[in-house]
C-alpha positions in Angstrom: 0.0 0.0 0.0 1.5 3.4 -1.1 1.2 6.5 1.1 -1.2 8.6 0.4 -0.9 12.4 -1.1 -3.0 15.6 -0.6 -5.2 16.3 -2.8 -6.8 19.8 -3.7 -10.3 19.6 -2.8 -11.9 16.4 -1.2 -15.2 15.5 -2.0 -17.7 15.0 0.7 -18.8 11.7 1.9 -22.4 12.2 0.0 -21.1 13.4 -2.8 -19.0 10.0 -3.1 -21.8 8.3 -2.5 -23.9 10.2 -5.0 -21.1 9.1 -7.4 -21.7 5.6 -6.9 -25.0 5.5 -7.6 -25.1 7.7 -10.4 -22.1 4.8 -11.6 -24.7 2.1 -11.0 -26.8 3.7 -12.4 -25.0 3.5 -15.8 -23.8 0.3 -15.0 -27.4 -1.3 -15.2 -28.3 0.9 -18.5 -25.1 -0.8 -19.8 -23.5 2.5 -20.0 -20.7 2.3 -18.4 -17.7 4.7 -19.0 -14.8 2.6 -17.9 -13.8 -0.6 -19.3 -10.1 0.3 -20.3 -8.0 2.4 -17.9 -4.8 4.6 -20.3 -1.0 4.0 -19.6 -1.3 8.0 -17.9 -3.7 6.5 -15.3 -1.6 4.2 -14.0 1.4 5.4 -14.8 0.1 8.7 -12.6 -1.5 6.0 -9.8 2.2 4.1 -9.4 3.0 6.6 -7.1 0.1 7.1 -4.8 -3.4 6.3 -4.5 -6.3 8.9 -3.5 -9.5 6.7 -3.8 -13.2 8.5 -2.5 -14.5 5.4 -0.8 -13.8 2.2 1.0 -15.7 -0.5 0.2 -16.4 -3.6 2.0 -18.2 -5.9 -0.2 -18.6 -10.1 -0.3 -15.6 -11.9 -2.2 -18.6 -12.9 -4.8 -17.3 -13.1 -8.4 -19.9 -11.6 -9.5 -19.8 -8.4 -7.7 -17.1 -6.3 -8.4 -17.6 -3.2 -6.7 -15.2 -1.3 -9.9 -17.8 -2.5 -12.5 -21.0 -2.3 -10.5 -20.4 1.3 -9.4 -18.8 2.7 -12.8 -16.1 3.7 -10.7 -12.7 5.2 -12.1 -9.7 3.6 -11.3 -8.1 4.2 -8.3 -11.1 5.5 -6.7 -12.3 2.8 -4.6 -10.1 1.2 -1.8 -12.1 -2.2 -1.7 -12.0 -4.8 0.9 -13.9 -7.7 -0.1 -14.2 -11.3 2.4 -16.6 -13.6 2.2 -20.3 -12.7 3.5 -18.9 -9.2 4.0 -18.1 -9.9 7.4 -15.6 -7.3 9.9 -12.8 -8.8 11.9 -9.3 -7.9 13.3 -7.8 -8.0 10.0 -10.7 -6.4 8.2 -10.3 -3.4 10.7 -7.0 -3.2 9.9 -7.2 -2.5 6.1 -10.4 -0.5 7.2 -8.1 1.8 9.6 -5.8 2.3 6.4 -8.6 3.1 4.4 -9.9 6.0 6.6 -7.5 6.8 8.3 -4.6 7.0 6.3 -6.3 7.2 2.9 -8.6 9.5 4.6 -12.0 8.4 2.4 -15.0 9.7 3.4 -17.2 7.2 2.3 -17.5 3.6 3.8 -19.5 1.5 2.4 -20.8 -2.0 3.7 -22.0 -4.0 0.3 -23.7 -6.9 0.5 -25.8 -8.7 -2.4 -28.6 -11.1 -2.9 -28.4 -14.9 -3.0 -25.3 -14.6 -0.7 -23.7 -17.7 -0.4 -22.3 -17.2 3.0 -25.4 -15.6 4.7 -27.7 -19.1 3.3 -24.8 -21.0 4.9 -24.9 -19.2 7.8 -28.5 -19.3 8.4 -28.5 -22.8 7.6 -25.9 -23.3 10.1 -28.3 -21.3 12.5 -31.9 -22.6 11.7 -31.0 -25.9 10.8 -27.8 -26.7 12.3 -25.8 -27.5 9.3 -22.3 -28.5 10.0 -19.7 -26.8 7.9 -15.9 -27.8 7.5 -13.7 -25.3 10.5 -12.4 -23.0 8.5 -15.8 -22.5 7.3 -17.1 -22.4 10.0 -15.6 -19.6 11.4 -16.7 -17.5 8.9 -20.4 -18.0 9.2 -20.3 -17.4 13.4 -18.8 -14.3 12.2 -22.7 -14.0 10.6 -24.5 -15.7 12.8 -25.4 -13.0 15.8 -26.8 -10.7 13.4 -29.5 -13.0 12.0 -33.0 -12.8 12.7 -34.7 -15.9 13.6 -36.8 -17.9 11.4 -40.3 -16.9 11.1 -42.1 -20.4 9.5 -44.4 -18.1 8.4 -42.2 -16.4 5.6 -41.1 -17.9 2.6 -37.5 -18.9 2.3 -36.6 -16.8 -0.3 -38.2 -13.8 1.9 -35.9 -14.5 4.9 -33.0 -15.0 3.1 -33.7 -11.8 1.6 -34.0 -10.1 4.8 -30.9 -12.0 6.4 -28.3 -10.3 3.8 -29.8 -7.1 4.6 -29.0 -7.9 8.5 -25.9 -8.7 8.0 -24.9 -6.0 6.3 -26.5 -4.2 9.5 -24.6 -6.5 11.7 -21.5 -5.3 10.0 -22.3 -1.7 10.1 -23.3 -1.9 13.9 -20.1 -3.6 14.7 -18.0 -1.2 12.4 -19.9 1.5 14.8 -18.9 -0.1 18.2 -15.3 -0.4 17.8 -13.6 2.2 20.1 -11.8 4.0 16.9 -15.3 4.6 15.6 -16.7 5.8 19.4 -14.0 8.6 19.5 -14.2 9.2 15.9 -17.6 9.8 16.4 -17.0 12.1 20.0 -14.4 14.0 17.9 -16.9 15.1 15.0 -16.0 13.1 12.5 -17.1 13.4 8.9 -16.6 9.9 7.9 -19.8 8.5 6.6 -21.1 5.1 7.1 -23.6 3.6 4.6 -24.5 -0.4 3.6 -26.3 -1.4 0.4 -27.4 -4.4 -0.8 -26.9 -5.5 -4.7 -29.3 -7.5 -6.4 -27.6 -9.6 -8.6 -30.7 -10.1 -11.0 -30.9 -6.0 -12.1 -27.3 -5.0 -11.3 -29.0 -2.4 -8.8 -27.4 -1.3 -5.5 -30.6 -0.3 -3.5 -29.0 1.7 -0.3 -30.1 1.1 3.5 -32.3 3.4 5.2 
């Protein structure tokens, strides 16, 4: 990771976000502006990076946050795990994003039909076993689930389980100490989580 340089004027934290969803925007018209990057881009990125947002979005092949969001190169610092969940090493590269990067944006992107969040709720209304390592993961997901309601499809309460995760990552993204005197201090870092439906390439942001 290069350090990183001031810039002249930084935009806000909603008008990154703004910029994202005017990029998805294009990206779901099939529109979109940037599918080759010139040798002057990254021969002027080799030195430092300046990116508007940090993203922390499911490892997912098929949700790239660059492509979804129309987004210029360079200008997303993107963290991507499994089932979008936060731990130690997440907050690490989440510290460098905001802190050293200095973005104004972070946003938590999760996505529909979320292979870790059916595994985890299988793993919590069902008790499916998973291998360790797997395992792991999903208890990452687990405490942030709602509890099955028989009286909602499946398809329904999956649904509503990836959007509580990505509130479960959010909430614990707001509890960590750094945030708490972030926040006391005034901070102008803006927190945001989306969902992405893979079926219309829309990001539909949380209230």
């Amino acid at each position: 990771m290069s350090p990183r340089v001031a810039r002249a004027v930084a935009p806000t934290a909603d008008q990154v976000l703004a910029r994202l969803i005017e990029g998805n925007e294009r990206f779901t018209r099939g529109e979109a502006r940037f599918p080759t990057v010139p040798q002057e881009t990254l021969a002027a990125a080799a030195f430092s990076q300046q990116p508007h947002a940090t993203i922390i979005g499911c490892s997912d092949s098929r949700v790239p946050p660059e492509l979804i969001f129309d987004a210029p190169f360079g200008e997303l610092f993107v963290i991507r795990v499994a089932g979008n969940v936060v731990s130690p090493e997440i907050m690490g590269s989440l510290q460098y994003g905001t802190l050293v990067l200095q973005t104004p944006l972070v946003l938590v992107l999760g996505h529909s039909g979320c292979g870790a969040v059916h595994a985890a709720a299988a793993m919590k209304w069902d008790g499916v076993s998973q291998p360790l390592r797997i395992s792991r993961l999903l208890e990452c997901i687990t405490p942030g689930l709602p509890e099955r309601d028989p009286a909602v499809s499946t398809e329904a309460q999956i649904n509503a389980a990836v959007e509580a995760n990505v509130r479960w990552s959010m909430n614990q993204l707001l509890q960590t100490p750094e945030a708490q005197v972030r926040l006391e201090e005034g901070s102008t870092v803006k927190l945001a989580g989306g969902v992405y439906d893979l079926a219309t390439g829309r990001v539909q942001l949380l209230a």
